[in-house]
C-alpha positions in Angstrom: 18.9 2.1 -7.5 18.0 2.2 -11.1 15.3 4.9 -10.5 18.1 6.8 -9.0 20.4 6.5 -11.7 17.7 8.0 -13.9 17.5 10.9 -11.6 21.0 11.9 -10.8 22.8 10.2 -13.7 26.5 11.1 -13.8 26.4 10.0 -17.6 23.6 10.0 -20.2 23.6 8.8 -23.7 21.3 9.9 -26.3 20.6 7.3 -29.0 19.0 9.4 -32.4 21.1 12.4 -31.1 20.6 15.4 -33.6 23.0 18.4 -34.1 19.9 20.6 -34.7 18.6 21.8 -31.0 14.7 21.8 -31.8 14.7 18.2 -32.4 13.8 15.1 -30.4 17.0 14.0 -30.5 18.7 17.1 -30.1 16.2 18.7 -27.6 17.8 16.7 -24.6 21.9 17.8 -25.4 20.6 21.3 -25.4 18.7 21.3 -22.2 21.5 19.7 -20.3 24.2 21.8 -21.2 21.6 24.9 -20.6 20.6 23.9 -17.4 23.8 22.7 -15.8 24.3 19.2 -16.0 27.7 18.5 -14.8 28.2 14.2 -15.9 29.0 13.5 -18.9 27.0 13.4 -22.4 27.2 11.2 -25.2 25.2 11.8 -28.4 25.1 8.7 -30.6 24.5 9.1 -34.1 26.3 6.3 -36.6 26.1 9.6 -39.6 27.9 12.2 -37.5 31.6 12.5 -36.1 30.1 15.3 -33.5 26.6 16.3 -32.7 26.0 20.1 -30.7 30.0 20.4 -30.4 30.3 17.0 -28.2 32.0 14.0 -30.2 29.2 11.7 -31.1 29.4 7.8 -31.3 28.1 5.2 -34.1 26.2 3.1 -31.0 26.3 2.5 -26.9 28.6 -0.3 -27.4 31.4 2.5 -29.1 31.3 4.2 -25.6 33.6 4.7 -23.4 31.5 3.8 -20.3 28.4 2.5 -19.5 25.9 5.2 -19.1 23.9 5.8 -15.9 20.5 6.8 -18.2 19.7 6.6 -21.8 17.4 8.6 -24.4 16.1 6.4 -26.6 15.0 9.1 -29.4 14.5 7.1 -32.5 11.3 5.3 -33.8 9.8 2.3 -35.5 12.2 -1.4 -35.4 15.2 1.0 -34.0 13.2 1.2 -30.9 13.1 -2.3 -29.8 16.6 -2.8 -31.0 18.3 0.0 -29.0 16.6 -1.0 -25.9 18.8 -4.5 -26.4 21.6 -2.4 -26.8 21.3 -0.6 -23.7 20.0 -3.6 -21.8 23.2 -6.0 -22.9 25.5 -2.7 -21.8 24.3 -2.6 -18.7 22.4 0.9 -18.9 21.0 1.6 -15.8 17.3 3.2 -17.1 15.8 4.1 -20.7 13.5 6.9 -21.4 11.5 5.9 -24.7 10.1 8.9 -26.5 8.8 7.2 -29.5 5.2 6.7 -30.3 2.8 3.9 -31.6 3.1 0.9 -28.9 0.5 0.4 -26.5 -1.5 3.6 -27.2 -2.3 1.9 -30.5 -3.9 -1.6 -29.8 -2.7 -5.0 -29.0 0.5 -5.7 -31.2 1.8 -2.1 -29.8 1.3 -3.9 -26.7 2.7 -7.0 -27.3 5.7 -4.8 -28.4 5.9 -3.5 -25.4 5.8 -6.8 -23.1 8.4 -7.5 -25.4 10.9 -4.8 -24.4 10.0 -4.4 -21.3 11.2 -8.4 -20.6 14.4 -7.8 -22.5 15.1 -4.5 -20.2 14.4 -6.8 -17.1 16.8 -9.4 -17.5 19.2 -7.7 -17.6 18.4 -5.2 -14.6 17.2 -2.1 -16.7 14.5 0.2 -16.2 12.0 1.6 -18.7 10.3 5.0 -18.8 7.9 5.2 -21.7 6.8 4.7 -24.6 5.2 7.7 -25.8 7.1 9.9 -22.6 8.7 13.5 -23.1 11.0 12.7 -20.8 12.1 13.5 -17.3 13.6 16.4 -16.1 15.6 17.0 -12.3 16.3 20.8 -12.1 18.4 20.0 -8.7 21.1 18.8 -10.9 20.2 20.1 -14.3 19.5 16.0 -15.5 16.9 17.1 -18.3 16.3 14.3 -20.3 13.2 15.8 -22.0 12.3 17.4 -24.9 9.5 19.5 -23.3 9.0 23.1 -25.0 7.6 24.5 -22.2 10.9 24.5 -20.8 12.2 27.4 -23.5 8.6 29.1 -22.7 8.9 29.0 -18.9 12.4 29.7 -17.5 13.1 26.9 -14.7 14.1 27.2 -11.3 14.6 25.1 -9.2 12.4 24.0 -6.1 10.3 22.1 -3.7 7.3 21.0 -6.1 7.7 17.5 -8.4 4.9 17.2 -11.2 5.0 13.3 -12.4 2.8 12.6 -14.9 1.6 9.5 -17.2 1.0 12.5 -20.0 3.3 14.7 -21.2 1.0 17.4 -21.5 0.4 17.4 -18.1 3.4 17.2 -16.2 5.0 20.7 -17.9 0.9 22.4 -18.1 1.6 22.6 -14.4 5.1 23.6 -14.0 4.0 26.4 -16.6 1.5 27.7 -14.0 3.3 27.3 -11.2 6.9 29.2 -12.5 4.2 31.9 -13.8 3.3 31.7 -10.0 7.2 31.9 -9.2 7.2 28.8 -7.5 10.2 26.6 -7.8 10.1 23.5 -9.7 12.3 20.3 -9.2 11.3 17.2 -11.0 9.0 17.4 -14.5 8.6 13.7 -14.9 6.5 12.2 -17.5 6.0 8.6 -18.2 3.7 8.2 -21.2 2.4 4.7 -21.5 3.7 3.1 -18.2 5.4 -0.2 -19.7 7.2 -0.6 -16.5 8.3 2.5 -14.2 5.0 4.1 -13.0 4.0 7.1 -11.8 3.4 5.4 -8.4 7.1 4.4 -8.7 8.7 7.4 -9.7 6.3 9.6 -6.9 8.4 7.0 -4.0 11.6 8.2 -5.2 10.8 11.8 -5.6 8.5 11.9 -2.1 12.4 10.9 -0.9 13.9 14.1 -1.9 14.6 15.5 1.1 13.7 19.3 -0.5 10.5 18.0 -1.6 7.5 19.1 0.0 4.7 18.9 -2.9 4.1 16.2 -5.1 1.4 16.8 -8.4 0.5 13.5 -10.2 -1.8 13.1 -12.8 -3.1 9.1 -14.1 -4.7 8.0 -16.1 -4.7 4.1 -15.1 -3.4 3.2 -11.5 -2.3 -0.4 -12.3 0.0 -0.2 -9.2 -1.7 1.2 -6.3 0.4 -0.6 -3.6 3.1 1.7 -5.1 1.1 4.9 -5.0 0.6 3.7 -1.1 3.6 3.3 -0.3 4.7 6.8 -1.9 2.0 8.4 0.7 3.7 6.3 3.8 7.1 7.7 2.8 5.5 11.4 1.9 3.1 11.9 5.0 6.0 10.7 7.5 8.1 13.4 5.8 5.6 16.2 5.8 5.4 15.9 2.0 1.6 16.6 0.5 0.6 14.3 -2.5 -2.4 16.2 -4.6 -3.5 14.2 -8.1 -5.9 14.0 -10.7 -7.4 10.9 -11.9 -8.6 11.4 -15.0 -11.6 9.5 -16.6 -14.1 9.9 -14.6 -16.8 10.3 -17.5 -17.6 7.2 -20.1 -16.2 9.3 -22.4 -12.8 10.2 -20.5 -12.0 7.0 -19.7 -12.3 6.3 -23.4 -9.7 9.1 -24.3 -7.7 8.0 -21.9 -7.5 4.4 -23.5 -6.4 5.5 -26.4 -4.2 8.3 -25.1 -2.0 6.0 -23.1 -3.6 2.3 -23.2 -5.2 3.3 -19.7 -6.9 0.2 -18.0 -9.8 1.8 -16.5 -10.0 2.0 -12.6 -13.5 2.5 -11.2 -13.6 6.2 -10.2 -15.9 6.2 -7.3 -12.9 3.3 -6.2 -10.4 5.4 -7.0 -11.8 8.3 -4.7 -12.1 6.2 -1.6 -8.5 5.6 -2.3 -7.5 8.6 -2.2 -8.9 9.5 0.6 -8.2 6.2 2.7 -4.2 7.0 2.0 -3.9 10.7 2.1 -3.8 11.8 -1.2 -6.2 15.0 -2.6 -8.5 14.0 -5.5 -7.6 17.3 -7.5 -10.7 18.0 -10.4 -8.3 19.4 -12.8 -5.6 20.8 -14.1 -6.2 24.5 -11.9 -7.1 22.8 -8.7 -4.1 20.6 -9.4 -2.0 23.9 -8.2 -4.4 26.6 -7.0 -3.3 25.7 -3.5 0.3 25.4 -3.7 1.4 28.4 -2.2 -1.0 27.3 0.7 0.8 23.7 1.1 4.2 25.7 0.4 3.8 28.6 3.0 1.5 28.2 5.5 1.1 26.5 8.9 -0.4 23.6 9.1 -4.2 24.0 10.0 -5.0 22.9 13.6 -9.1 23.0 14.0 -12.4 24.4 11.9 -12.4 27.4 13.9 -11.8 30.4 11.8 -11.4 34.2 12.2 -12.0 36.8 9.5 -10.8 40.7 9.3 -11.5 42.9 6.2 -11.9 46.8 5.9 -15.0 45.7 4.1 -18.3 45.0 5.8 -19.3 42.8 2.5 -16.4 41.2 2.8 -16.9 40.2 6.2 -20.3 38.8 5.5 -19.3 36.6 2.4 -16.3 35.4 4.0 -18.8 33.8 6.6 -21.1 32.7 4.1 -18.2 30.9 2.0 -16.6 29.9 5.5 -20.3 27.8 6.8 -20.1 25.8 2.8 -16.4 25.1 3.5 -17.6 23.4 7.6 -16.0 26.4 9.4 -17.2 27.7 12.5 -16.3 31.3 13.3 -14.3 31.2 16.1 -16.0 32.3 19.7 -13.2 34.9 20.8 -12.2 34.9 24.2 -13.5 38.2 26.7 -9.5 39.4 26.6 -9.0 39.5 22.9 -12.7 41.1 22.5 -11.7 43.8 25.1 -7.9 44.0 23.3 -10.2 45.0 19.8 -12.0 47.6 21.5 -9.0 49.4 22.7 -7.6 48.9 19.2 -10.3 49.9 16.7 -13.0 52.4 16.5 -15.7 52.4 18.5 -18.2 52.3 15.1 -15.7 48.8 14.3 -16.7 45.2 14.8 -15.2 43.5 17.3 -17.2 40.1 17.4 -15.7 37.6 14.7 -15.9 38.1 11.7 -14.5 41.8 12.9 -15.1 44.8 9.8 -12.3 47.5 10.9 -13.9 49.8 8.5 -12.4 52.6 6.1 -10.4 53.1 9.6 -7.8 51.5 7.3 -7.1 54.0 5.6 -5.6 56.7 7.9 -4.3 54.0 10.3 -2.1 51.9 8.5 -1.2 49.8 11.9 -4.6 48.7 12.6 -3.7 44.9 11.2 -0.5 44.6 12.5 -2.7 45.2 16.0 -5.6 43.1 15.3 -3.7 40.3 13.6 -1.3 39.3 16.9 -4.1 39.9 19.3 -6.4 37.3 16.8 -3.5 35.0 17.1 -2.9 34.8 21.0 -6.0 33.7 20.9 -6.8 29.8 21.9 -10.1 29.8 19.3 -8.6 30.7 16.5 -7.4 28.0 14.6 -7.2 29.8 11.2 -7.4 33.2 9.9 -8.9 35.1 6.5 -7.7 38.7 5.8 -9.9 40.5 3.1 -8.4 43.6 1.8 -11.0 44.3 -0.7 -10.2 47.5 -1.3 -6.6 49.1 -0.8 -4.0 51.2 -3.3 -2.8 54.3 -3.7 -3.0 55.8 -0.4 -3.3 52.7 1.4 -0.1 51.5 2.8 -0.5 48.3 1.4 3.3 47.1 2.0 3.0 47.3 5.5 -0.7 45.3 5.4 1.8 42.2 4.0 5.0 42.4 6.4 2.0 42.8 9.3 0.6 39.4 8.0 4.2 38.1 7.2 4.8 38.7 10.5 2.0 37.3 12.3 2.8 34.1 10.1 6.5 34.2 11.7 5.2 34.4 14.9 1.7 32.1 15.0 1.6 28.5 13.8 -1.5 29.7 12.4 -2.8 29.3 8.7 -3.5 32.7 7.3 -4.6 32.7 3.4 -5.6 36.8 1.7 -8.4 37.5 -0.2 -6.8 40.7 -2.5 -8.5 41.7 -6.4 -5.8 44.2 -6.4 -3.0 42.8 -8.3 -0.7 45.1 -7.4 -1.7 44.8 -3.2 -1.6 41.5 -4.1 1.5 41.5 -5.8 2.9 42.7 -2.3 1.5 39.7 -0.4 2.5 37.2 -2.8 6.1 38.1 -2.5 5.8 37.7 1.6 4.9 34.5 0.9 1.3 35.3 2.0 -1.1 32.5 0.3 -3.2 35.1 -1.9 -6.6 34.8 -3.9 -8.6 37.5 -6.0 -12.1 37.0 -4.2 -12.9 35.9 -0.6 -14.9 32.7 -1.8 -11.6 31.5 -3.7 -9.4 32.4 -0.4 -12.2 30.5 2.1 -12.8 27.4 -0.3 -8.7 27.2 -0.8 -8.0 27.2 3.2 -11.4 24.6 3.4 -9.7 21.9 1.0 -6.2 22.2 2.8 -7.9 21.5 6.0 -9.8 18.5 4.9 -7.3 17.4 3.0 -4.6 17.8 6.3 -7.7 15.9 7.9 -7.8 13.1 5.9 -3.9 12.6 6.3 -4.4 12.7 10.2 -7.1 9.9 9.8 -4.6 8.1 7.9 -1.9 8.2 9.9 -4.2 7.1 13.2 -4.6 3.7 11.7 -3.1 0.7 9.8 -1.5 1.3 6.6 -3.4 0.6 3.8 -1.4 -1.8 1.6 -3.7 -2.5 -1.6 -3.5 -6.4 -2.5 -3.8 -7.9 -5.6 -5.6 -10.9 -6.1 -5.2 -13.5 -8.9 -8.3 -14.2 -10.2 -9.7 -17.6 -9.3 -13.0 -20.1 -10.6 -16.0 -19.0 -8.2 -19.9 -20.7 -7.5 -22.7 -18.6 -6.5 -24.4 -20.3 -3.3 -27.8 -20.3 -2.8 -29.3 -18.2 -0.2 -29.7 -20.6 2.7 -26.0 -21.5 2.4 -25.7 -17.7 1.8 -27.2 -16.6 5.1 -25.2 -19.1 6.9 -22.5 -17.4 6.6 -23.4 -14.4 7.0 -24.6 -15.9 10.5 -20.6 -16.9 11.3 -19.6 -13.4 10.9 -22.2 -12.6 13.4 -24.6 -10.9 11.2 -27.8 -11.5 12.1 -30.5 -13.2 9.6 -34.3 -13.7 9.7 -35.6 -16.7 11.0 -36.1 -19.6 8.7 -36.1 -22.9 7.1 -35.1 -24.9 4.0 -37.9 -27.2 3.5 -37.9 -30.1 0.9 -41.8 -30.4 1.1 -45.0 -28.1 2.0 -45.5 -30.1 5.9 -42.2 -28.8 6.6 -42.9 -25.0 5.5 -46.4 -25.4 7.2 -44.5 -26.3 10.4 -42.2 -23.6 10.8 -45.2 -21.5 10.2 -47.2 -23.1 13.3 -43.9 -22.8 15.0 -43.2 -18.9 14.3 -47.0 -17.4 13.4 -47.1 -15.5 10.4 -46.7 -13.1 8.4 -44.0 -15.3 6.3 -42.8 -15.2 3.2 -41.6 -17.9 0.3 -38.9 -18.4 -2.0 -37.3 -20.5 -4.3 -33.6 -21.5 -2.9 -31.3 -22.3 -5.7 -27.7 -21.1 -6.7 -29.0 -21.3 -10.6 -31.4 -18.2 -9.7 -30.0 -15.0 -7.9 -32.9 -12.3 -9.2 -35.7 -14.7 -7.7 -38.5 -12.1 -7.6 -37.9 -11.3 -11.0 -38.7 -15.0 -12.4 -41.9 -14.7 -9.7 -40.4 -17.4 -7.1 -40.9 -15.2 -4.5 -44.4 -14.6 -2.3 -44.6 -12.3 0.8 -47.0 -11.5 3.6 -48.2 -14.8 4.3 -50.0 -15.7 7.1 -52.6 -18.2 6.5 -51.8 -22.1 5.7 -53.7 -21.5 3.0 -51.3 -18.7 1.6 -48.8 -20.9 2.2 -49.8 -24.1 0.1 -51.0 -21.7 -2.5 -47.4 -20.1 -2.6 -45.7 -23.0 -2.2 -47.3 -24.9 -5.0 -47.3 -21.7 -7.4 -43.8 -21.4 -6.9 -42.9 -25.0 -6.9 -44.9 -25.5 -10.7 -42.8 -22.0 -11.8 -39.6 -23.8 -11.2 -40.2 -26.9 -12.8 -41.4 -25.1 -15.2 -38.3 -23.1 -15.9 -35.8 -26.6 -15.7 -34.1 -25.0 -13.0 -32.4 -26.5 -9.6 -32.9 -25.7 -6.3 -32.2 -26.6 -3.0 -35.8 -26.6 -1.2 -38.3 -23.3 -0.3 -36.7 -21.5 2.0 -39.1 -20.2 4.1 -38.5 -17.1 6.5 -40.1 -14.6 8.9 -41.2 -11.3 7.6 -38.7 -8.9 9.0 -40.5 -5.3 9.7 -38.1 -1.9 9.9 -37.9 1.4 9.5 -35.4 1.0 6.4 -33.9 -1.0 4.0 -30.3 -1.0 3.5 -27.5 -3.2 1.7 -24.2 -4.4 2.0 -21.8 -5.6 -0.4 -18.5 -6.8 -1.8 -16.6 -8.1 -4.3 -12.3 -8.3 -5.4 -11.0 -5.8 -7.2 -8.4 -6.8 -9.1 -6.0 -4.3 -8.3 -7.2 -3.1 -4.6 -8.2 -6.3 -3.7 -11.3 -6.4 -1.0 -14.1 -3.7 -1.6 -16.8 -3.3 0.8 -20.3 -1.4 -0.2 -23.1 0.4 2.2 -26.0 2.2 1.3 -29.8 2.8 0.9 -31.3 -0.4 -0.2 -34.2 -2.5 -1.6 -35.0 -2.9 -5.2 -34.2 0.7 -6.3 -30.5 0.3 -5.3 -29.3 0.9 -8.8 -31.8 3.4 -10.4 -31.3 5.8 -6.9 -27.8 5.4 -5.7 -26.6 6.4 -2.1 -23.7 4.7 -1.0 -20.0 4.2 -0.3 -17.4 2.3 -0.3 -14.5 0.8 2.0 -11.6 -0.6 2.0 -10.3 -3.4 4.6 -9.2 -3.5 7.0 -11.0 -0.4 8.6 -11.9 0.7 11.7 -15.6 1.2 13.5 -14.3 5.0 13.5 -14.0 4.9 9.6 -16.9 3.1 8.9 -19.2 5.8 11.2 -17.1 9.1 9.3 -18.2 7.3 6.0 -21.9 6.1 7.2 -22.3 10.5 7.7 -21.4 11.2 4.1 -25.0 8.8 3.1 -28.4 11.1 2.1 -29.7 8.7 4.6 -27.7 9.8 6.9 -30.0 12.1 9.0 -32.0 8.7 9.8 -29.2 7.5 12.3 -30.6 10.3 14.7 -34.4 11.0 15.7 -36.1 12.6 13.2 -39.7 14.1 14.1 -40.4 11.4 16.1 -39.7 8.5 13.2 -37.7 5.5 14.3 -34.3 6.3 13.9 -31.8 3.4 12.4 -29.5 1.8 14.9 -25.7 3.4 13.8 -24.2 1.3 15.7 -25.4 -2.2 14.5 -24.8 -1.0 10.4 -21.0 0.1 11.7 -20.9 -4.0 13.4 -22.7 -5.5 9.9 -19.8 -3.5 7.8 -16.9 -4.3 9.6 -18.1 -8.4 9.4 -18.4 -7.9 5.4 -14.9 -6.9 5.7 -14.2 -9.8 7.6 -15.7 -11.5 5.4 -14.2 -10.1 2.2 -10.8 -10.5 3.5 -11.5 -14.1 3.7 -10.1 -15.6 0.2 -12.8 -18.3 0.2 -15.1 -15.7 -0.8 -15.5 -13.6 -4.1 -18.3 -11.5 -3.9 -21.3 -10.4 -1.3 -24.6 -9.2 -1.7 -26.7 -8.5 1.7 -29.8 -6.4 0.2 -32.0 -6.0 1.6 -31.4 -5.4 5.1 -34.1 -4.3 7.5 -33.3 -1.7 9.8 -34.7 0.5 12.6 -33.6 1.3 15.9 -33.2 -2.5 17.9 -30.5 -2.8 15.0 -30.5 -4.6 11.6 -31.5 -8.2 9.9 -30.6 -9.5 6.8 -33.8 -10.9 4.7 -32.0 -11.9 1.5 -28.3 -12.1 0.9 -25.9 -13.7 -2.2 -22.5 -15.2 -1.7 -20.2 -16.1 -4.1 -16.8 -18.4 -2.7 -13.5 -18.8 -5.0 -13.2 -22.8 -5.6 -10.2 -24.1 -4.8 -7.9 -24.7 -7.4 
C-alpha cells in the first residue's frame, strides 16, 4: 500500500520547496499544478510564508495532515534528518533526490543503510538517493524534476518507463512522445536503497491501462521481484522489454559508480530473462523500436510469413531478412493462389513473396484485394507490406485504411516497410507498426515473435521464483566421493577403484583389462593433471606400477593428502562435454552445459539453466550449442546421444537444488551415441552449520 500511496498520493509534501520553478525544489510544485494534480500540495520551506502562490510550512510536523508521498529535495545532513521527520509523521513514501550516498563509496552506503532502517520502522518507503523522481500522468502525480518533461509535452498512456537512472527513464519517454505514443508512469529510482525497479515494475504491471513496461538496471539485487512483476504482467497481456546494462568490464564499472550497482553476471542475467519472459533489449533504441508493434498489433501465431510489395527488390530482401529472422514463407493454399490471379496482372507474382508490380499505381485497390484474401488464408501467420515506392500520384491514404482494415478484421500481425515519411506518416496514424527499410520491418516482427515465444514457454511451465541463498562454510570432496554422487543422481561414471596400495590397482586392472588410467584422489588437489598426478592409456602392469609409483613419489613430494589412486577405465567417445553448477547468491541454483575437455575456458560454448526445468527446456537450450549439429548424424560420424545429456542436466539440477551441495564440476564427460559417462567430476557440499 505504500507503493500506492507514492503513485496516486492524494497529498504530497515537498521538503526544500523553492518559489523559483527551474529548481529542484521548485521543479515538482510546477509540474503538479501543470499537469493536473488534484490532492493537495504542501511546499515546506522554514524561510518563506508561501512558495509558487501555495502557503508554505517551516517542516512536515507544521502540517495540517500527514502526507500520502514526500519530496525530499534538500542535500547533505538535512537529508537523513528529513527522512526522520517524515518517518516519525507517518509519511507513507519518500523520493530522495539528493546526491553523494551510495554512488560514492562505503560511508555513502552506510548512510544509506542508515535511512533506509529508520524509514522501516516506522512503515515508510524510500525511492532514491540520487532519483529524479517519479512521475504518474494518469493522475498528474509528478514528483520529478525531469526537464524532459518541458521539452516533450506528456500525454498520457499505456507505456511505463521505470528506471534505476534518471537518464534513462525520460530518454525513452522522449522518443516515444516524438513517436506519439502515450506515456503513463516516468519512474526513476537512482540508487535503489529500498524500492526497486523490480518493485515499482509489480505495481505498475497492475495498472489495468498498462500494456508495455520499459526497465532499465543496472544491478538486479531482487530478482524474485522482477519475477513476480512478469507473473502478474504476462497473465495480464502486459509485455516487459529491459536493458541490463554492464555487460562489458568496463560497463559494469560505470555502472558501480553511477548508482553503487552490484554486478550480476550478464550471461546469468540473459538466461533470466529469457526463462521469465522478459526481452533483453541492447539499448536505449531497441528499448522502444518495437513499441508500436507490442501496442498495435495482433499477437503473432506461427513463423509462417507472407510478403506483398509493388517492388520486386523489395520482395526479394524481405525474404532474405525474413530466412535471418527463422521465418518461413508461408505455402499458400491452391484457393488464395487462384483468388491472386483473378486479382492482379497476369505479368504479377502470385507465389509468396507476391511483387504486384507498378500495377499499383493505376489501381489503387489492388492491396485492399490482396491483403483480405492473404488473410483468409490458414498459412499465413504474419504479414510484411513493402511500399517502397509510393507519393504523389499514388493513393497512399487508401494503401493504410486497406491495411487498417485488414488489421480490424484478421488477428494477424502486419508490420510496413515505408522510406517515405509522408506514406509513412499515413500508416503511422492508422496505427500500422511502420519501419523506413524492409530489413528494420522483418527483424522488428522477428524479435516480437521470439519474444511472444519465449512468454508462451514460460507460461507452459513452473514459475520461476529465483531463491536466495545465505552463504554457508563448504569442503571440496575428492573425486571418488565426487563420483559417488553423481552415481545417486543416476549419472553414470566410469568404472573404478580407490586403492590404498599398487596390488589393489593391479587387480582391478586384471579384473577390467586395460587401457586404464591413474590419478591422485585427494580433496587438497582439484587441477590434478596440472601438478602431473594424472597418467592415461595404461594397459600393461608394468605401466601401471610405473604410474603408480611416479605419481605416489609426486605427492609426497608435494606434502599433500589424499585418499588412495583412484583407478578407472578409459572411457572412449565421440565428444567431450561438461556439466556444472554452483549458487548464485541472488538466483540461487545455476546449472552449466557445454563443449568440454581442457579448452573449456579458452573456447567457450555453453549455457546455462535455471532449476527447476524441464527435459523440453533443457533440449530448446542444448540447440542454441556450436556443437549442436553433433546431436544428429553428421557425414557418417557418431552422433552424440541428445537424450542422455538432456537426463545428465536435469540430475545436476537435482542435484543443485539439493542444499548439501555448493558447487559441481562434471568435465569431462565422454559422449557418443550409447549416451554419456562421467571420467572426472568435482563436488563441493555446504557444511552444516
Amino acid at each position: 500500500m505504500t507503493i500506492d500511496r507514492l503513485l496516486n498520493p492524494a497529498s504530497v509534501a515537498i521538503i526544500g520547496a523553492s518559489d523559483n520553478p527551474n529548481k529542484i525544489g521548485g521543479r515538482p510544485i510546477r509540474f503538479m499544478r501543470m499537469f493536473g494534480f488534484q490532492g493537495e500540495i504542501y511546499p515546506i520551506n522554514p524561510a518563506r510564508t508561501e512558495v509558487q502562490g501555495l502557503k508554505a510550512y517551516k517542516s512536515v510536523s507544521d502540517l495540517p495532515q500527514t502526507p500520502d508521498a514526500a519530496i525530499i529535495a534538500v542535500a547533505g545532513a538535512a537529508v537523513k534528518e528529513a527522512v526522520a521527520a517524515c518517518a516519525e509523521l507517518g509519511v507513507g513514501a519518500a523520493v530522495i533526490m539528493a546526491s553523494g550516498f551510495g554512488e560514492t563509496g562505503a560511508a555513502g552506503k552506510a548512510l544509506e543503510q542508515e535511512m533506509r532502517a529508520i524509514a522501516h520502522k516506522a512503515g515508510m518507503r524510500l525511492i532514491g538517493p540520487n532519483s529524479l523522481g517519479v512521475a504518474n500522468f494518469g493522475n498528474g502525480a509528478v514528483l520529478s524534476f525531469a526537464t524532459m518533461f518541458l521539452e516533450a509535452a506528456p500525454a498520457d498512456g499505456p507505456v511505463a518507463c521505470i528506471s534505476q537512472s534518471g537518464a534513462m527513464s525520460v530518454v525513452p519517454y522522449g522518443l516515444l512522445r516524438e513517436r506519439g505514443i502515450g506515456v503513463r508512469h516516468v519512474h526513476s529510482t537512482g540508487n535503489d536503497v529500498d524500492v526497486t525497479v523490480s518493485e515499482l515494475a509489480i505495481s505498475v504491471v497492475q495498472d489495468p491501462d498498462i500494456r508495455l513496461v520499459l526497465l532499465y538496471l543496472e544491478s538486479l539485487s531482487d530478482p524474485a521481484n522482477l519475477a513476480e512483476a512478469a507473473r502478474l504482467a504476462h497473465a495480464r497481456g502486459v509485455r516487459l522489454i529491459a536493458v541490463k546494462s554492464g555487460r562489458s568490464d568496463d560497463g559494469r564499472r560505470a555502472a558501480a559508480s553511477h548508482t553503487g550497482a552490484i554486478a550480476t553476471s550478464d550471461r546469468l542475467v540473459d538466461t533470466f530473462f529469457e526463462k521469465i519472459g522478459i526481452w533483453r533489449a541492447t539499448g536505449t533504441a531497441d528499448l522502444v523500436d518495437c513499441a508500436e508493434l507490442y501496442l498495435k498489433a495482433a499477437p503473432p501465431r506461427g513463423r509462417n510469413l507472407a510478403i506483398v510489395s509493388n517492388s520486386g527488390a523489395t520482395c526479394v530482401l524481405s525474404a532474405d531478412a525474413a530466412e535471418r529472422e527463422g521465418f518461413q514463407l508461408a505455402r499458400l493454399g491452391d484457393a488464395t493462389v487462384a483468388n491472386l490471379r483473378e486479382i492482379l496482372p497476369e505479368f504479377a507474382a502470385t507465389v509468396n513473396p507476391i511483387d504486384i508490380t507498378a500495377a499499383l499505381l493505376s489501381n489503387s485497390g489492388l492491396f485492399g484485394q490482396v491483403l483480405p484474401a492473404l488473410g483468409a488464408d490458414d498459412a499465413v501467420d504474419a504479414l510484411i507490406v513493402g511500399i517502397p515506392v509510393s507519393g504523389e500520384g499514388y493513393d497512399y491514404p487508401r494503401f493504410a485504411r486497406d491495411a487498417r482494415d485488414f488489421v480490424d478484421r484478421f488477428a494477424i500481425p502486419l508490420v510496413a516497410a515505408i522510406p517515405q515519411p509522408k506514406v509513412r506518416a499515413a500508416f503511422t496514424e492508422l496505427g500500422i507498426p511502420c519501419f523506413p527499410t524492409d530489413e528494420q520491418a522483418v527483424t522488428a516482427l522477428g524479435r516480437f515473435t521470439r519474444h511472444h515465444e519465449q512468454i508462451a514457454a514460460a507460461a507452459s511451465r513452473e514459475a520461476f521464483v529465483p531463491k536466495a541463498l545465505p552463504d554457508r562454510a563448504s569442503r571440496v570432496l575428492d573425486e571418488s566421493r565426487s563420483l559417488a554422487i553423481l552415481e545417486e543422481y543416476g549419472i553414470a561414471c566410469m568404472r573404478r577403484r580407490l586403492c590404498s596400495d599398487l596390488d589393489q590397482a593391479l587387480a582391478f586392472l586384471r579384473s577390467n583389462g586395460g587401457p586404464v588410467v591413474l590419478k591422485a584422489c585427494s580433496a587438497e588437489i582439484p587441477h590434478k593433471s596440472d601438478h602431473g598426478l594424472v597418467r592415461t592409456h595404461l594397459s600393461t602392469e608394468e605401466d601401471v606400477a610405473r604410474a603408480y609409483d611416479d605419481i605416489t613419489a609426486r605427492v609426497k613430494a608435494g606434502g599433500w593428502e589424499i585418499s588412495g589412486i583412484l583407478i578407472g577405465e578409459m572411457v572412449r567417445g565421440e565428444r567431450e562435454l561438461v556439466i556444472g553448477g554452483h549458487i548464485d547468491p541472488h538466483f540461487g541454483p545455476v546449472v552449466m552445459v557445454g563443449d568440454g575437455g581442457e579448452l573449456v575456458e579458452a573456447m567457450p560454448d555453453n549455457i546455462l539453466l535455471l532449476p527447476p526445468f524441464t527435459r523440453e527446456e533443457v533440449a530448446a537450450q542444448l540447440a542454441k550449442l556450436r556443437l549442436a549439429p553433433m546431436f544428429e548424424e553428421i557425414r557418417g560420424r557418431i552422433r552424440i546421444d541428445r537424450e542422455s545429456v538432456v537426463e545428465a542436466v536435469m540430475a545436476a539440477g537435482a542435484i543443485m537444488q539439493d542444499r548439501r551441495i555448493r558447487s559441481l564440476d562434471m568435465n569431462p564427460l565422454i559422449a557418443d551415441a550409447e549416451g554419456l559417462v562421467a571420467v572426472d567430476a568435482l563436488v563441493e557440499e555446504c557444511v552444516a552449520s
